[in-house]
Predicted model as a PDB file, atoms N, CA, C, CB and O in Angstrom, pLDDT in the B-factor column:
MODEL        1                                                                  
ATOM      1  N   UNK A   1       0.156   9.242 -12.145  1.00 70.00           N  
ATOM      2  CA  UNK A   1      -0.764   8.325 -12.776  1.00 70.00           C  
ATOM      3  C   UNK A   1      -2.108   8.452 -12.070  1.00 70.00           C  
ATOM      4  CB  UNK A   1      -0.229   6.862 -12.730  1.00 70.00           C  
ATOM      5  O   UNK A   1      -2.256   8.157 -10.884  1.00 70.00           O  
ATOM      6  N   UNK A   2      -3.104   8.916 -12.878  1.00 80.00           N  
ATOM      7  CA  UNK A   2      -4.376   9.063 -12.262  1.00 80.00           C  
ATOM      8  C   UNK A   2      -4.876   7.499 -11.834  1.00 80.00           C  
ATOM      9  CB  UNK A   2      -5.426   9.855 -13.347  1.00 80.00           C  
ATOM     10  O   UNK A   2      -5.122   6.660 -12.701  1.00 80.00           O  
ATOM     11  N   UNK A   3      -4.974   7.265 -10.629  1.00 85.00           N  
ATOM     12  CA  UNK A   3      -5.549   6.186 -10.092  1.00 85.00           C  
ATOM     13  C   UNK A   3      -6.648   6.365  -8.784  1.00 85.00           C  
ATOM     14  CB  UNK A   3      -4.403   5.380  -9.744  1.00 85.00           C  
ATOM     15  O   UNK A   3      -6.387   6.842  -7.679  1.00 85.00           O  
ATOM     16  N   UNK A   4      -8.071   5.782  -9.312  1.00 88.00           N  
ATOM     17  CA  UNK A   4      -9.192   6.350  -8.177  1.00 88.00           C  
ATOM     18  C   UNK A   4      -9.601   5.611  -7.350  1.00 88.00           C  
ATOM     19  CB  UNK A   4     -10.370   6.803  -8.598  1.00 88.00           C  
ATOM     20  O   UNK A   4      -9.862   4.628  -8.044  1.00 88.00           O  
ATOM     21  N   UNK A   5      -9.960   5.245  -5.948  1.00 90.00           N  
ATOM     22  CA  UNK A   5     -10.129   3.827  -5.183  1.00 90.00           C  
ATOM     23  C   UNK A   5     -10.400   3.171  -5.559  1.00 90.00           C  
ATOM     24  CB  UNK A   5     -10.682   3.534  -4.385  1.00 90.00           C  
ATOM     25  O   UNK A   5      -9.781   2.167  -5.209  1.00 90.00           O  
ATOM     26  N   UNK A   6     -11.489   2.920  -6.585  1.00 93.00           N  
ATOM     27  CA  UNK A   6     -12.587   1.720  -7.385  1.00 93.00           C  
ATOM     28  C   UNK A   6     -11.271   1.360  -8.074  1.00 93.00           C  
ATOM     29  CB  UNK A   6     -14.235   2.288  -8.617  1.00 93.00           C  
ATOM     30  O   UNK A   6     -11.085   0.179  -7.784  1.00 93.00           O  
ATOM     31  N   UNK A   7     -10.127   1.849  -8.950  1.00 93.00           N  
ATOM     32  CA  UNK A   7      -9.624   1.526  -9.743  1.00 93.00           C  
ATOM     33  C   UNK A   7      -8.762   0.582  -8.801  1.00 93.00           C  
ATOM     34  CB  UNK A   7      -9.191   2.527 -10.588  1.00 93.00           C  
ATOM     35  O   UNK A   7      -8.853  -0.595  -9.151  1.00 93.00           O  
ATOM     36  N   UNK A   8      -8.275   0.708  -8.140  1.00 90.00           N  
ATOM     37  CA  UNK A   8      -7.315   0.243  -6.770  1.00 90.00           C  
ATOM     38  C   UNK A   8      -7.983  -1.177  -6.369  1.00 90.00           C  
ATOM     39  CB  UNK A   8      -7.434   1.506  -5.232  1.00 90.00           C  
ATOM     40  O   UNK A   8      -7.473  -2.264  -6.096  1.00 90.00           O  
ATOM     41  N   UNK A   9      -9.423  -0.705  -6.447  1.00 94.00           N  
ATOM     42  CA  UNK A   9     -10.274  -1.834  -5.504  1.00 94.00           C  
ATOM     43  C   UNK A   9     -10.222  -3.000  -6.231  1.00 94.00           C  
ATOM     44  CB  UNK A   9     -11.906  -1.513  -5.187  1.00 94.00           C  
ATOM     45  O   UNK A   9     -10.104  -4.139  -5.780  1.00 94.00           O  
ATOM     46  N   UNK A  10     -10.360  -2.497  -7.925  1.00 95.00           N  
ATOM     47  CA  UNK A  10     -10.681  -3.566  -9.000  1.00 95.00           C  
ATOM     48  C   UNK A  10      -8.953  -4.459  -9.369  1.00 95.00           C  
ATOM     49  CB  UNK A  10     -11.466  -2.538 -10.655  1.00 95.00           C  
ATOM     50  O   UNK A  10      -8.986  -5.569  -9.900  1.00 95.00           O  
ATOM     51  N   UNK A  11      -7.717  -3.864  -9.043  1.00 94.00           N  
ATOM     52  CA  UNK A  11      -6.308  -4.619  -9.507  1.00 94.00           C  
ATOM     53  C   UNK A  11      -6.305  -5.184  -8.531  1.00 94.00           C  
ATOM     54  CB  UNK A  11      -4.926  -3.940  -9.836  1.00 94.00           C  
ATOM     55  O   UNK A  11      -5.860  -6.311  -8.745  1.00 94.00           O  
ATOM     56  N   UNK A  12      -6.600  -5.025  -7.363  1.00 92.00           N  
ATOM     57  CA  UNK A  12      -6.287  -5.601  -6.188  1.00 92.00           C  
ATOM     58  C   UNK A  12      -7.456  -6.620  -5.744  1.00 92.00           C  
ATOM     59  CB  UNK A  12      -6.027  -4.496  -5.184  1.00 92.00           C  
ATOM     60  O   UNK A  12      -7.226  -7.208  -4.687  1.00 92.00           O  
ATOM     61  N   UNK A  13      -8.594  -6.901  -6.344  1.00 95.00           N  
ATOM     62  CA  UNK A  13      -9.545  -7.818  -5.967  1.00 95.00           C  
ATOM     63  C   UNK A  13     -10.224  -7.579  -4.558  1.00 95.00           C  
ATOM     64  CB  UNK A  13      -8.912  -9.098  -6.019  1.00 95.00           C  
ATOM     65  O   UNK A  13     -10.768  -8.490  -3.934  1.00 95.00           O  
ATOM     66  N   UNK A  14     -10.139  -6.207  -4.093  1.00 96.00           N  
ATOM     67  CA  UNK A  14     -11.015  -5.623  -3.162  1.00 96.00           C  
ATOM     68  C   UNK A  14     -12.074  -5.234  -3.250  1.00 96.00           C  
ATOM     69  CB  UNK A  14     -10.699  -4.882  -2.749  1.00 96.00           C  
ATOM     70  O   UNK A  14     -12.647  -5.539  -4.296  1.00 96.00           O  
ATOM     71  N   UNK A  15     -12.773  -4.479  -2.343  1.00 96.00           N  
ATOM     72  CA  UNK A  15     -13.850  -3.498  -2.926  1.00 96.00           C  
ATOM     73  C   UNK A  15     -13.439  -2.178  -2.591  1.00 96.00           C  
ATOM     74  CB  UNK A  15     -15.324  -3.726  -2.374  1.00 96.00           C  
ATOM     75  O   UNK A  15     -12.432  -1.785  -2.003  1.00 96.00           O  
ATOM     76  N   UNK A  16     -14.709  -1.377  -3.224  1.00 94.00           N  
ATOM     77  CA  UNK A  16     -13.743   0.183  -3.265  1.00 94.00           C  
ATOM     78  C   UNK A  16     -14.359   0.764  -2.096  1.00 94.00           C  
ATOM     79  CB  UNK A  16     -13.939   1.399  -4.807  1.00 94.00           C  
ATOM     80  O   UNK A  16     -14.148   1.969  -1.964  1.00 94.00           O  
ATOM     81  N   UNK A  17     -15.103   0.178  -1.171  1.00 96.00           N  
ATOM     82  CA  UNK A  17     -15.759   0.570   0.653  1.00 96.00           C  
ATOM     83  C   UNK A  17     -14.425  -0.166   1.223  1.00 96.00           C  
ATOM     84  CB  UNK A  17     -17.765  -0.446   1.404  1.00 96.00           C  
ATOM     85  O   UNK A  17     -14.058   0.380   2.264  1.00 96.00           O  
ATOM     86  N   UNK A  18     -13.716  -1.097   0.888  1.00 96.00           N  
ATOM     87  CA  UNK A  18     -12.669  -1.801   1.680  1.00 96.00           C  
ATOM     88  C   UNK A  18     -11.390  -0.666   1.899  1.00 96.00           C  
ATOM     89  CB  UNK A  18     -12.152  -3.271   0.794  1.00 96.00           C  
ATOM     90  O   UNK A  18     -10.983   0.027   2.832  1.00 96.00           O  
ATOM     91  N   UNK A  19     -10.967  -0.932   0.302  1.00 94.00           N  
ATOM     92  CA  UNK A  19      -9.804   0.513   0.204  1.00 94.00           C  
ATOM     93  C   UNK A  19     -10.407   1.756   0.764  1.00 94.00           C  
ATOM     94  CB  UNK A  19      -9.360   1.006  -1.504  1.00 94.00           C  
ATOM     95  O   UNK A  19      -9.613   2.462   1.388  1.00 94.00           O  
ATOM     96  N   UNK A  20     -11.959   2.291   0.657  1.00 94.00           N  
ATOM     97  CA  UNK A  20     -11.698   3.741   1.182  1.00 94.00           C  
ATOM     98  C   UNK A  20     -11.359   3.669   2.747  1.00 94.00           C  
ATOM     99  CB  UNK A  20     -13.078   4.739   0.932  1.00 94.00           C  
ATOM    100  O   UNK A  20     -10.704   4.460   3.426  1.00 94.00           O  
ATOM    101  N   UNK A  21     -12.074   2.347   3.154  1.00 96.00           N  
ATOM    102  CA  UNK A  21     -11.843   2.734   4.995  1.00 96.00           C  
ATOM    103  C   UNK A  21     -10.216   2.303   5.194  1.00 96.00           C  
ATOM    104  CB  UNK A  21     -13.099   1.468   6.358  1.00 96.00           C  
ATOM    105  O   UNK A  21      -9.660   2.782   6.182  1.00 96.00           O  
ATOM    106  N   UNK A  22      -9.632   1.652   4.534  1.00 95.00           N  
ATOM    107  CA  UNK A  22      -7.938   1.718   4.787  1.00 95.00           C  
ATOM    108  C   UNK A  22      -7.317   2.654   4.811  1.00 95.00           C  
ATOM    109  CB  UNK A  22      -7.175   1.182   4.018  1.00 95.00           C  
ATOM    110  O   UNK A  22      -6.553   2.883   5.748  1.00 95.00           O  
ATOM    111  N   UNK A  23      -7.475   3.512   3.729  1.00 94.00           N  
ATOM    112  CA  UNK A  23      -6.899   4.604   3.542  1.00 94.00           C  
ATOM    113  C   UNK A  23      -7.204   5.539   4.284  1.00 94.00           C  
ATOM    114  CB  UNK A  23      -6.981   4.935   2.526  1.00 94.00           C  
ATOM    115  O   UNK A  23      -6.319   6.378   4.450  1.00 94.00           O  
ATOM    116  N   UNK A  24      -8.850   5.806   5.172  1.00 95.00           N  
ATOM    117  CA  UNK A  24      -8.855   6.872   5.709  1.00 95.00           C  
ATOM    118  C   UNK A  24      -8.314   6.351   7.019  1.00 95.00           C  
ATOM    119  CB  UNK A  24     -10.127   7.586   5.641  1.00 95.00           C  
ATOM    120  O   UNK A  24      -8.062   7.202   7.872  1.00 95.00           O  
ATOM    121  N   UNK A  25      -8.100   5.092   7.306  1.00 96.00           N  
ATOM    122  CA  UNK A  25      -7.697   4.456   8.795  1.00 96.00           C  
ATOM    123  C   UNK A  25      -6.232   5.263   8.856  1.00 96.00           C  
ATOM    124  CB  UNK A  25      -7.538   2.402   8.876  1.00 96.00           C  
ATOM    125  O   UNK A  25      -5.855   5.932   9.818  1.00 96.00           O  
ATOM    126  N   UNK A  26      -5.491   5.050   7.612  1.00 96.00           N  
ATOM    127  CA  UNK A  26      -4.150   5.277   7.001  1.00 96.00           C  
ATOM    128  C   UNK A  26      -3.965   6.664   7.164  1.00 96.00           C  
ATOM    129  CB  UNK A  26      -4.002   4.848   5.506  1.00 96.00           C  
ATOM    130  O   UNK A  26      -2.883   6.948   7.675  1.00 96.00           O  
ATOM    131  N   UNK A  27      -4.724   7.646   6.872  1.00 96.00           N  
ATOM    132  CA  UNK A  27      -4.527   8.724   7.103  1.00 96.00           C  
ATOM    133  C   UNK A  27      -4.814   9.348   8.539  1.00 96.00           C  
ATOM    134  CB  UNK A  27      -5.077   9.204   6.207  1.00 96.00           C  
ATOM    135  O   UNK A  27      -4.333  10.437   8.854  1.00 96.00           O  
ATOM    136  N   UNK A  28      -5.510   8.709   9.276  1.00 97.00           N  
ATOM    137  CA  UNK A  28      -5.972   9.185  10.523  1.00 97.00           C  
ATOM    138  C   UNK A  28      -5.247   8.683  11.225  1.00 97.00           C  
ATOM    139  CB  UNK A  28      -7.186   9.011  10.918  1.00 97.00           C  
ATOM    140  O   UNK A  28      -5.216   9.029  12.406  1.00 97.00           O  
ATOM    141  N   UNK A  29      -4.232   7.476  10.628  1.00 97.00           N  
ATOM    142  CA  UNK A  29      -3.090   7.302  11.907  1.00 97.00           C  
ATOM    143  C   UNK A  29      -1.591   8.475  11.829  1.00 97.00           C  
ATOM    144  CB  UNK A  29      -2.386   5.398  11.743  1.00 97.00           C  
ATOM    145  O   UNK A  29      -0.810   8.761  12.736  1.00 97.00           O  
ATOM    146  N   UNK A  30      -1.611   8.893  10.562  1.00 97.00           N  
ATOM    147  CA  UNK A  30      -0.382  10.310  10.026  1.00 97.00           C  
ATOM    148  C   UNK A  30       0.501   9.270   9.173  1.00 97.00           C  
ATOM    149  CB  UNK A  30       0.867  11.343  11.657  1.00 97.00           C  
ATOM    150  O   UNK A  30       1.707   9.421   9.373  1.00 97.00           O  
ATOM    151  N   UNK A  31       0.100   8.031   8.075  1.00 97.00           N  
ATOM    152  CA  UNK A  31       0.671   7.296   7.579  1.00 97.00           C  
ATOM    153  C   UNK A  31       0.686   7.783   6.007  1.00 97.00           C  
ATOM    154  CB  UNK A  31       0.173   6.097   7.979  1.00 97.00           C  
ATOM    155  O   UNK A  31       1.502   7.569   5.110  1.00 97.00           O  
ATOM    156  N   UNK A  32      -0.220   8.326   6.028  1.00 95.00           N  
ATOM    157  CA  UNK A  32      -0.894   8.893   4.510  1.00 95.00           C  
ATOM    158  C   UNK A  32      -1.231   9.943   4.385  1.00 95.00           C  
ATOM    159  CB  UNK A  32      -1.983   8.399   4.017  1.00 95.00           C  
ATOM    160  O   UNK A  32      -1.858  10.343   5.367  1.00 95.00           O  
ATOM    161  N   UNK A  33      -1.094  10.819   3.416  1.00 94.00           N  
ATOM    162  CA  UNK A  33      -1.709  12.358   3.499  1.00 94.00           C  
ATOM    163  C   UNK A  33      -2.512  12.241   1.799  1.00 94.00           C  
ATOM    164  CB  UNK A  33      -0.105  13.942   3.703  1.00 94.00           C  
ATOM    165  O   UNK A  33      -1.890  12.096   0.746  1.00 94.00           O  
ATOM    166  N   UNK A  34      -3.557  12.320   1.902  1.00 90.00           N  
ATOM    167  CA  UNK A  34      -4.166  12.635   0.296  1.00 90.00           C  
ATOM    168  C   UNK A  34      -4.156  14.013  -0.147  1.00 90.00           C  
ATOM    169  CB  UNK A  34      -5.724  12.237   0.115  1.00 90.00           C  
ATOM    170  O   UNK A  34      -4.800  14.704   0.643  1.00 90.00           O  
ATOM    171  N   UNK A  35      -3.639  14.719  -1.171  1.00 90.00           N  
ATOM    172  CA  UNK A  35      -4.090  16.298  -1.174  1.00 90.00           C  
ATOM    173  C   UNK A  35      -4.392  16.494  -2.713  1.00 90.00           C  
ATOM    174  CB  UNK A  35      -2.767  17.494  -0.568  1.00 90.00           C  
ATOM    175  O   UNK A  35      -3.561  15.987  -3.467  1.00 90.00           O  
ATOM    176  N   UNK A  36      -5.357  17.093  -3.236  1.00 86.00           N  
ATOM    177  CA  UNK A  36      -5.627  17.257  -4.838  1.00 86.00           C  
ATOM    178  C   UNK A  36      -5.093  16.358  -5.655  1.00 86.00           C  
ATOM    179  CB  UNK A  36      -5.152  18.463  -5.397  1.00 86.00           C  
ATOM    180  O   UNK A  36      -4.496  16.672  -6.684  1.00 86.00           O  
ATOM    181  N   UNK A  37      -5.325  14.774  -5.127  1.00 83.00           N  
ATOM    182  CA  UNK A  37      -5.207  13.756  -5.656  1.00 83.00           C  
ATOM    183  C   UNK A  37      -3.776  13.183  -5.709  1.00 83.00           C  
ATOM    184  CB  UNK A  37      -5.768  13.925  -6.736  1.00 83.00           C  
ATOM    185  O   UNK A  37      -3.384  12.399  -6.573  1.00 83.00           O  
ATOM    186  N   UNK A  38      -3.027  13.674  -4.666  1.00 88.00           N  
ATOM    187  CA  UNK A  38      -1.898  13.271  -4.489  1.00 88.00           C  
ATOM    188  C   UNK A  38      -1.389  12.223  -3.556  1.00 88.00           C  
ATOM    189  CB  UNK A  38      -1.421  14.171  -4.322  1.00 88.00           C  
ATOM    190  O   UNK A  38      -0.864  12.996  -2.755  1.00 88.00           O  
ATOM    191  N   UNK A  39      -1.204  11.290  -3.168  1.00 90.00           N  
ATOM    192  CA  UNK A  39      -0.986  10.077  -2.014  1.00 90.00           C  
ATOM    193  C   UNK A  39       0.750  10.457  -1.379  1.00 90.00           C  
ATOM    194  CB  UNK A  39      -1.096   8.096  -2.978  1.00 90.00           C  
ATOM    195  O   UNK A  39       1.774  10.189  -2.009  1.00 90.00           O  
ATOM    196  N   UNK A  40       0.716  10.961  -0.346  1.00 94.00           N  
ATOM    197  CA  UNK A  40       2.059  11.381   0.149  1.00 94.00           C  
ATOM    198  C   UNK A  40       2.107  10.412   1.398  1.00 94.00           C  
ATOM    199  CB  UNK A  40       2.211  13.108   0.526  1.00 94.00           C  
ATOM    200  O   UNK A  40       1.325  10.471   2.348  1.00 94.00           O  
ATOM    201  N   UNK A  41       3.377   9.309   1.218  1.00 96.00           N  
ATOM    202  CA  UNK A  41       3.943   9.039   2.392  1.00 96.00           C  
ATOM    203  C   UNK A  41       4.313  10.048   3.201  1.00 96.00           C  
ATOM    204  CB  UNK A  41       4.883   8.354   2.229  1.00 96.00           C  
ATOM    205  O   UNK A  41       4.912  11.069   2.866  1.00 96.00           O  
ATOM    206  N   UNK A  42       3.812   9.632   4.652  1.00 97.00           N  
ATOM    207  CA  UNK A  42       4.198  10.579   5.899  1.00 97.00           C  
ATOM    208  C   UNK A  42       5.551   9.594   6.326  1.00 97.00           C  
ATOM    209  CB  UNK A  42       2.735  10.762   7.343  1.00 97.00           C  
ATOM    210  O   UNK A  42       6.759   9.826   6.350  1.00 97.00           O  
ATOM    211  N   UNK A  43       4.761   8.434   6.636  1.00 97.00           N  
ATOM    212  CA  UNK A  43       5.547   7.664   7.970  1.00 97.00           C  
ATOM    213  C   UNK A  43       5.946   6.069   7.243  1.00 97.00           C  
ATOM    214  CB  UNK A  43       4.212   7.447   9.673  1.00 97.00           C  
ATOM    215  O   UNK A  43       5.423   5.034   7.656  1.00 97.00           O  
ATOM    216  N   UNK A  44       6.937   6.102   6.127  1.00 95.00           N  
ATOM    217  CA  UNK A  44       7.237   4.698   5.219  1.00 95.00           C  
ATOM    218  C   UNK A  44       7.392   4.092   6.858  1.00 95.00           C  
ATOM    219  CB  UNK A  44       8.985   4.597   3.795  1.00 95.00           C  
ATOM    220  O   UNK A  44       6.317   3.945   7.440  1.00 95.00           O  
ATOM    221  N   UNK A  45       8.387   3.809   7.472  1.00 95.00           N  
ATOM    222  CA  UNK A  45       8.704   2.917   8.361  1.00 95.00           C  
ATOM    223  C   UNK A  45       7.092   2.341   8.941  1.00 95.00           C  
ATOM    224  CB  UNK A  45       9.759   3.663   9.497  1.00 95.00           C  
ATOM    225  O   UNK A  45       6.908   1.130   8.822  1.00 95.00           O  
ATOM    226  N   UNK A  46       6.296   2.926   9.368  1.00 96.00           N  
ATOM    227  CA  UNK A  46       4.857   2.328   9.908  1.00 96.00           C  
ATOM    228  C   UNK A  46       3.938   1.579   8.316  1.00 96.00           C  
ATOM    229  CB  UNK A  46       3.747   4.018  10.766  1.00 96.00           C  
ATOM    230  O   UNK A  46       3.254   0.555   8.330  1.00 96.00           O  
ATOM    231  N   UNK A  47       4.089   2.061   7.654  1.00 95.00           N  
ATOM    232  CA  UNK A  47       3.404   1.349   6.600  1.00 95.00           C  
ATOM    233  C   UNK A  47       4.410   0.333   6.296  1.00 95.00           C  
ATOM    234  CB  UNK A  47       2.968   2.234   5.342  1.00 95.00           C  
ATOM    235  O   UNK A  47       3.828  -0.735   6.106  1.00 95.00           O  
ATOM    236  N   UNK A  48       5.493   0.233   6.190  1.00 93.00           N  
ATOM    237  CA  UNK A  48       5.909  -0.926   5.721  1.00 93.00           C  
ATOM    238  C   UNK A  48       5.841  -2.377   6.954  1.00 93.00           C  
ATOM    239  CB  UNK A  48       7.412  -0.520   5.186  1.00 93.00           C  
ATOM    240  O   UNK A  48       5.990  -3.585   6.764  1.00 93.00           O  
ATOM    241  N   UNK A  49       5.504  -1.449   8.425  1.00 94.00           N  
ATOM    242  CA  UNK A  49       5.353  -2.786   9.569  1.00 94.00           C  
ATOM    243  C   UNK A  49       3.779  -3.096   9.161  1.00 94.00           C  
ATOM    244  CB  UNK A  49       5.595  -2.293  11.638  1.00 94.00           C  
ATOM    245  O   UNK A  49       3.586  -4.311   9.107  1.00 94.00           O  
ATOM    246  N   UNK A  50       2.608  -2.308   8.861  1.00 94.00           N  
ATOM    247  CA  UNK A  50       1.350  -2.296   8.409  1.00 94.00           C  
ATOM    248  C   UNK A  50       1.090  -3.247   7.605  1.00 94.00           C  
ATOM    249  CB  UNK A  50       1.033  -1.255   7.888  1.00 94.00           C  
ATOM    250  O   UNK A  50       0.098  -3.951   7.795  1.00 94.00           O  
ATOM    251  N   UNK A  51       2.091  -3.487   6.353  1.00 92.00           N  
ATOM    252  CA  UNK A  51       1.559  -3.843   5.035  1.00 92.00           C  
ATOM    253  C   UNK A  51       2.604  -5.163   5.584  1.00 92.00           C  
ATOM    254  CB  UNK A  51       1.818  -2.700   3.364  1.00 92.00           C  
ATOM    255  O   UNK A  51       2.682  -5.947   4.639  1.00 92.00           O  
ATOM    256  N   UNK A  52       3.403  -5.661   6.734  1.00 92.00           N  
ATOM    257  CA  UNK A  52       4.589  -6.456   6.965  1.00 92.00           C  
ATOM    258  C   UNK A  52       4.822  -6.898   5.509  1.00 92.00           C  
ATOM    259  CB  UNK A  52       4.402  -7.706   8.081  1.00 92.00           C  
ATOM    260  O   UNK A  52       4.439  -7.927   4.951  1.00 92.00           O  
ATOM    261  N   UNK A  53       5.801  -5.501   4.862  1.00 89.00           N  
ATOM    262  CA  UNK A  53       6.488  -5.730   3.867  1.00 89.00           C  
ATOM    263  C   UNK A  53       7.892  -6.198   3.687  1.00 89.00           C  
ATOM    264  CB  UNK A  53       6.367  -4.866   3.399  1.00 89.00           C  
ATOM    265  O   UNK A  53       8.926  -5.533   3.754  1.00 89.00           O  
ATOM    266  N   UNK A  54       7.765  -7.208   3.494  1.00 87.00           N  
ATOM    267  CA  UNK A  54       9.648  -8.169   3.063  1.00 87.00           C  
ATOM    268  C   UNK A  54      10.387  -7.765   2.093  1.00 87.00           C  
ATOM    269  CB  UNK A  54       9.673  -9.810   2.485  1.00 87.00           C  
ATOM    270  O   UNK A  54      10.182  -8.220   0.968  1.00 87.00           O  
ATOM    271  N   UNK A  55      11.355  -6.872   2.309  1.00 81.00           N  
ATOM    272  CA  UNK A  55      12.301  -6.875   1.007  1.00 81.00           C  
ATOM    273  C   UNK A  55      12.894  -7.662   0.089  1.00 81.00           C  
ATOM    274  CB  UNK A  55      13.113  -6.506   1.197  1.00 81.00           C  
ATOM    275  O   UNK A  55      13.058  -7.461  -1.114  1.00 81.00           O  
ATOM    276  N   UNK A  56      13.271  -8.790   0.921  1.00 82.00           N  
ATOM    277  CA  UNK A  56      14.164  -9.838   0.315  1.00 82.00           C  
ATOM    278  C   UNK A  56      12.849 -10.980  -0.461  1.00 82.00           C  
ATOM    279  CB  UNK A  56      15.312 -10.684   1.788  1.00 82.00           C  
ATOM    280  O   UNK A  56      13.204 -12.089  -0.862  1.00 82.00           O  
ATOM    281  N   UNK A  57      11.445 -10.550  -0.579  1.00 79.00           N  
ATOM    282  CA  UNK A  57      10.314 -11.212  -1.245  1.00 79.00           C  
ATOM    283  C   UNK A  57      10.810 -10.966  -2.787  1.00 79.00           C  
ATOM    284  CB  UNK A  57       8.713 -10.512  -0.819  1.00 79.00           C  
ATOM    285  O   UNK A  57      10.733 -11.780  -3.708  1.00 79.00           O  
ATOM    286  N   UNK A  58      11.286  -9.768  -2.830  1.00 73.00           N  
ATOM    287  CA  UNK A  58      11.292  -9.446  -4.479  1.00 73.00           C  
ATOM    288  C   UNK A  58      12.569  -9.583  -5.088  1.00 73.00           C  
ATOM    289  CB  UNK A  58      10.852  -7.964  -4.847  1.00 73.00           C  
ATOM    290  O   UNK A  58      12.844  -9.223  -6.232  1.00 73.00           O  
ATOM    291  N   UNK A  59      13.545 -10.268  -4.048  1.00 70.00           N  
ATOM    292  CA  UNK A  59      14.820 -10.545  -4.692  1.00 70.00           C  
ATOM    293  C   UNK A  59      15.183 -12.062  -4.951  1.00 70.00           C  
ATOM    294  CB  UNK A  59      15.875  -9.939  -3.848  1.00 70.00           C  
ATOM    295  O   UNK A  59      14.868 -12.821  -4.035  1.00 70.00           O  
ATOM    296  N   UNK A  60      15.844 -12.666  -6.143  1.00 58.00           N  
ATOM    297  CA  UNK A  60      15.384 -13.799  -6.400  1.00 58.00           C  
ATOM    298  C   UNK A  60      16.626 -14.161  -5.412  1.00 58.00           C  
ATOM    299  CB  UNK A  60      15.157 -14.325  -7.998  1.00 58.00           C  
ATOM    300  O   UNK A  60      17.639 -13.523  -5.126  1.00 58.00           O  
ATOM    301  N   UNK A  61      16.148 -15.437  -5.005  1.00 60.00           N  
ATOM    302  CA  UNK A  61      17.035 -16.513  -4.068  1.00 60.00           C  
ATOM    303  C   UNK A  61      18.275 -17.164  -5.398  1.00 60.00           C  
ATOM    304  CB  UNK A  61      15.678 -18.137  -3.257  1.00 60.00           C  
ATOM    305  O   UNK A  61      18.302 -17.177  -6.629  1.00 60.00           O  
ATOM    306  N   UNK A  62      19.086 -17.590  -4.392  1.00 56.00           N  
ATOM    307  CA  UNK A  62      20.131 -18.342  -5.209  1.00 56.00           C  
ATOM    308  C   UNK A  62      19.728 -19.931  -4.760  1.00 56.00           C  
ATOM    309  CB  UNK A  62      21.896 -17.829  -4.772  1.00 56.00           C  
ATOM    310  O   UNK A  62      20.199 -20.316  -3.690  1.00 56.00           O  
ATOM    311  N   UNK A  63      19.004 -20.728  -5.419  1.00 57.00           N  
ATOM    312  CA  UNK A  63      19.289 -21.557  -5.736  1.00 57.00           C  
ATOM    313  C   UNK A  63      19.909 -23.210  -5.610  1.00 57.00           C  
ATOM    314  CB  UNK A  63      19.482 -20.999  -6.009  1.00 57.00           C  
ATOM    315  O   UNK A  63      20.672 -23.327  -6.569  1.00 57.00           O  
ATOM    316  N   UNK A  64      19.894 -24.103  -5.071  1.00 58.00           N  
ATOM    317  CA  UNK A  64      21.449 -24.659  -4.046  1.00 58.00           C  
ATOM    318  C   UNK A  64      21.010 -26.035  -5.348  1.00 58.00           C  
ATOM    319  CB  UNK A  64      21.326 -25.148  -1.372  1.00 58.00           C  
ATOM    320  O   UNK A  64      20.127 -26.856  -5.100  1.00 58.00           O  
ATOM    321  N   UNK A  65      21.557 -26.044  -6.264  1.00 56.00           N  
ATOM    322  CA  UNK A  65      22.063 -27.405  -7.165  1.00 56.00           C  
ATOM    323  C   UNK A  65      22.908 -28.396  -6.746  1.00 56.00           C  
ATOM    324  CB  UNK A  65      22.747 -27.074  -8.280  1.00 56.00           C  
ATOM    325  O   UNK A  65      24.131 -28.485  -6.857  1.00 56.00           O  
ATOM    326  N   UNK A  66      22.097 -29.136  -6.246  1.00 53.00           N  
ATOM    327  CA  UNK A  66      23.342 -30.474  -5.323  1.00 53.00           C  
ATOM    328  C   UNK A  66      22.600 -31.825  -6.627  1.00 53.00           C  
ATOM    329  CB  UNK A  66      22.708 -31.050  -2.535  1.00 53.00           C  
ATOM    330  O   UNK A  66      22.993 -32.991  -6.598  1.00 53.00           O  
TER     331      UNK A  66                                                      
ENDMDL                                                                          
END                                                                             
């Protein structure tokens, strides 16, 4: 899916100077590799402590009906 920083900057309510310096931070740590418009995870385990991504955010809870 062709997607360009500005486009990134604009779903996400950033700017597109915000996303480019993430991404090159991202790549200069070996987290990200960009190549002929390609975004390749290097290192998921460091981006997911980066982004402190929760798995159990996107799974629905059960509920407790008392």
């Amino acid at each position: 899916m062709p997607l360009t920083q500005p486009d990134l900057a604009e779903a996400l309510g950033l700017t597109a100077v915000h996303i480019n310096r993430v991404v090159r931070q991202l790549m200069k740590e070996g987290v990200l590799e960009i190549r002929k418009g390609q975004v390749t995870v290097l290192d998921l385990p460091a981006l997911i402590e980066i982004a402190e991504f929760d798995p159990s955010y996107l799974h629905a809870q059960s509920i407790d009906k008392h």
